[in-house]
N, C-alpha and C positions, 0 to 999 in steps of 0.2 A: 844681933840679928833678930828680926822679929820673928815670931812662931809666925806659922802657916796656919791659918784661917779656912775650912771646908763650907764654903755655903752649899745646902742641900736644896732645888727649887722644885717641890711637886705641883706636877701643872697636868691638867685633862682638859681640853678641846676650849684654852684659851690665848691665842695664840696672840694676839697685841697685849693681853697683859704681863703674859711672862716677857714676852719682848721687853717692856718698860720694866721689869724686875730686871732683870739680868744687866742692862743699861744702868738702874739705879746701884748696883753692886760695883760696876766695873766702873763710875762716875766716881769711888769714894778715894782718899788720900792714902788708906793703906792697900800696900801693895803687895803682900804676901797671901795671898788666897791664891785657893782655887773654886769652881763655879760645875757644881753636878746638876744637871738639869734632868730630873726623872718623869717622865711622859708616861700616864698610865694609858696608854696605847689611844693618842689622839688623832681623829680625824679631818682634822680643820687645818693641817698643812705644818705645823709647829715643825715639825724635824727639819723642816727643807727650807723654811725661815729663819730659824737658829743656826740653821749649819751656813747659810747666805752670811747672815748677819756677824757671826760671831765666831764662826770658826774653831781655830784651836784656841779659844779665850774660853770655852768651856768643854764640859766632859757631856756626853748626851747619851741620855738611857734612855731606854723606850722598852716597854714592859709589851709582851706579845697578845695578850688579851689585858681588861680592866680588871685590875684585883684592888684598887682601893690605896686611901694614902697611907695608912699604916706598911701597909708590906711593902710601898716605892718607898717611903723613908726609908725602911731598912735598907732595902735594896742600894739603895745611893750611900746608906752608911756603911755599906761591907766596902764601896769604891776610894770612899772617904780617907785624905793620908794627914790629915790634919790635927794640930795639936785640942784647935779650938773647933766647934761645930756651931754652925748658924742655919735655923730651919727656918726658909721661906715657904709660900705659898706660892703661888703665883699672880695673887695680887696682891703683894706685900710690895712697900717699895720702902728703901732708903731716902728720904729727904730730901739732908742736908750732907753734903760733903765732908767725908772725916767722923 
């Protein structure tokens, strides 16, 4: 069995590009992850596009005011059940496939 894989995506008020992060994560051949997308409290609609888009295909945080990417990292690493940890941004993408 393969280990479970946590990708962590910190994203603030960019919401087409976590969209194509999260798309590039869920495009690859392995398929033990899970996908924490942490919102340091964005106004540009991200929650309601991710949750359209992607559903239960990820986990969604959303931080009540902006505190900054250190503390949503952490935040998403307390959610985190994964053996391996993968820290995107939100305009990070994967590739290539695999």
């Amino acid at each position: 069995m393969q280990p479970l894989v946590s990708f962590l995506v910190a994203t603030y008020n960019r919401v087409g590009l976590v969209q194509q992060c999260v798309r590039s994560i869920l495009e690859q051949t392995y398929e033990n992850i899970e996908i924490i997308v942490i919102d340091d409290a964005s106004t540009d609609g991200t929650e309601s596009l991710l949750r359209n888009e992607f559903g239960e295909k990820i986990k969604y945080l959303c931080n009540s005011i902006n505190r900054g990417v250190a503390y949503s990292r952490n935040l998403a690493l307390d959610y985190a059940r994964g053996e391996y940890i993968g820290l995107l941004d939100s305009d990070d993408l994967f590739l290539d496939k695999g």
